[in-house]
C-alpha positions as CSV (number, residue, x, y, z in Angstrom):
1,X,0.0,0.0,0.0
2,X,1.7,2.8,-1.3
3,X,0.4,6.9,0.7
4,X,0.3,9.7,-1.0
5,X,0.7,12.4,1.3
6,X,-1.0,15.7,0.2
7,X,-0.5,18.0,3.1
8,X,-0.6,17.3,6.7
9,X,-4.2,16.6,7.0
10,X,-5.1,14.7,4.2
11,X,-3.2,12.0,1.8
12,X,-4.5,9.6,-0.4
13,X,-3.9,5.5,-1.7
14,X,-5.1,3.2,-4.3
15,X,-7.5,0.7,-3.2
16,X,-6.8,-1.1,0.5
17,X,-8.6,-4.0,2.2
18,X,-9.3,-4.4,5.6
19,X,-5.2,-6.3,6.6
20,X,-4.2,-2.4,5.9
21,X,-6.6,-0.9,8.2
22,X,-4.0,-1.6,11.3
23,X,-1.1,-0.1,9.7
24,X,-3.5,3.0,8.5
25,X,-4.2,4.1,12.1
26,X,-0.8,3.2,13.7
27,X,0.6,5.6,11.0
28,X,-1.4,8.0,13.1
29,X,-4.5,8.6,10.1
30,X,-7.8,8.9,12.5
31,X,-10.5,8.9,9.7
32,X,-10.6,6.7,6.4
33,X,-13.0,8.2,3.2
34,X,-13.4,5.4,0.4
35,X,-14.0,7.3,-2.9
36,X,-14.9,4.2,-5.1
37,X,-18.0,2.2,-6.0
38,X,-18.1,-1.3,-4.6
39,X,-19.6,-2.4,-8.4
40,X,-16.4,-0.4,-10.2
41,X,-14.3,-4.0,-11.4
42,X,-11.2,-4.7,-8.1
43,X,-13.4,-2.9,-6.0
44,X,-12.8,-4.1,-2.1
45,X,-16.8,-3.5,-0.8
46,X,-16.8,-1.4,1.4
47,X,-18.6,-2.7,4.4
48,X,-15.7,-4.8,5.4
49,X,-13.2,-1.8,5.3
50,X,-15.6,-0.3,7.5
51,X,-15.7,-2.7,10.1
52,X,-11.9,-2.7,10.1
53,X,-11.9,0.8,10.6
54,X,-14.6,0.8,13.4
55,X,-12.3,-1.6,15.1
56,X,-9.1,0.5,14.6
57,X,-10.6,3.4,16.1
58,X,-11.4,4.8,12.9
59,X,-13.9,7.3,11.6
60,X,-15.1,6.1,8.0
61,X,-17.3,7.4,5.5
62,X,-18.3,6.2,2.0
63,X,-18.5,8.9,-0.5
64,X,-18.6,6.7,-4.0
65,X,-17.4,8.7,-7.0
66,X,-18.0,7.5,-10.7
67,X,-14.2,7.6,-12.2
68,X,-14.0,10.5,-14.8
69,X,-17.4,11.9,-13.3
70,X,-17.1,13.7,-10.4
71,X,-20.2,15.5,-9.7
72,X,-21.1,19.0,-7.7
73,X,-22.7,17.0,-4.9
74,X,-19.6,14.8,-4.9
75,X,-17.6,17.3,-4.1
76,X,-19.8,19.2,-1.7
77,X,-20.0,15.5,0.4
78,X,-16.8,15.5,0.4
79,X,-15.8,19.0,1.8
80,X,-18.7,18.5,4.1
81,X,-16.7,15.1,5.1
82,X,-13.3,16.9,5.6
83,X,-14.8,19.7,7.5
84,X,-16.5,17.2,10.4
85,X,-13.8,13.9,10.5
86,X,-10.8,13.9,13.0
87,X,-7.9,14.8,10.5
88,X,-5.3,13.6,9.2
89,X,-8.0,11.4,6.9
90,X,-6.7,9.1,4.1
91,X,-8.8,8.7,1.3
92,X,-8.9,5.8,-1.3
93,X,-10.1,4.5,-4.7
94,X,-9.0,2.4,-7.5
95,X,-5.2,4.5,-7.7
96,X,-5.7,7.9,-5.5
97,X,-6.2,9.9,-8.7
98,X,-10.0,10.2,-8.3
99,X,-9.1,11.0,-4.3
100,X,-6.6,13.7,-5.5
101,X,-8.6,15.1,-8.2
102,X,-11.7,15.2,-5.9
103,X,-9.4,17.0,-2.7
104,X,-8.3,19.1,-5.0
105,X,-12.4,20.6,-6.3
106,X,-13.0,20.6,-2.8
107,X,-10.1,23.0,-2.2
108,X,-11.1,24.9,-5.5
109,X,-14.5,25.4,-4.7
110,X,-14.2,26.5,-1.0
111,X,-16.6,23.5,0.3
């Protein structure tokens, strides 16, 4: 599992399964945000993520984004996510482009 660190409170990774969850919060992240579609093909569902993360100590929230279709209300979830979770939050998809690309509207918008 490779991070991407954008700034201090936010970094990004391609898709994880629930064995990384551990790792995730003893690298000191306190909230995990998975940005892809359990039916998008190599998708880990979700739910068991979750569960990981519930166990870990972890804030989660599932904000699915159609690759190559971010939407308004996509981005507007996702401010409104990064506004209420403990920080610093990783968030995930297929690669951590869609992550990136979707931190970055957030930031461009002013959500």
């Amino acid at each position: 599992m490779e991070i991407c660190q954008i700034n201090d409170e936010f970094a990004v990774a391609g898709q994880i399964s629930a064995d990384h969850v551990q790792a995730i919060a003893d690298a000191g992240f306190k909230s995990l945000v998975c940005n892809r579609p359990d039916s998008e093909d190599g998708a880990v569902p979700h739910d068991g993520i979750e569960a990981a993360a519930q166990s870990a100590g972890l804030e989660f929230r599932f904000i699915p984004v159609v690759s190559g279709a971010i939407t308004e209300e996509d981005v507007r979830e996702m401010g409104a996510a990064l506004k209420t979770l403990p920080g610093p939050v990783l968030a995930y998809c297929r690669t951590g482009g869609r992550c990136t690309n979707l931190y970055g509207l957030v930031q461009q918008m002013g959500v």
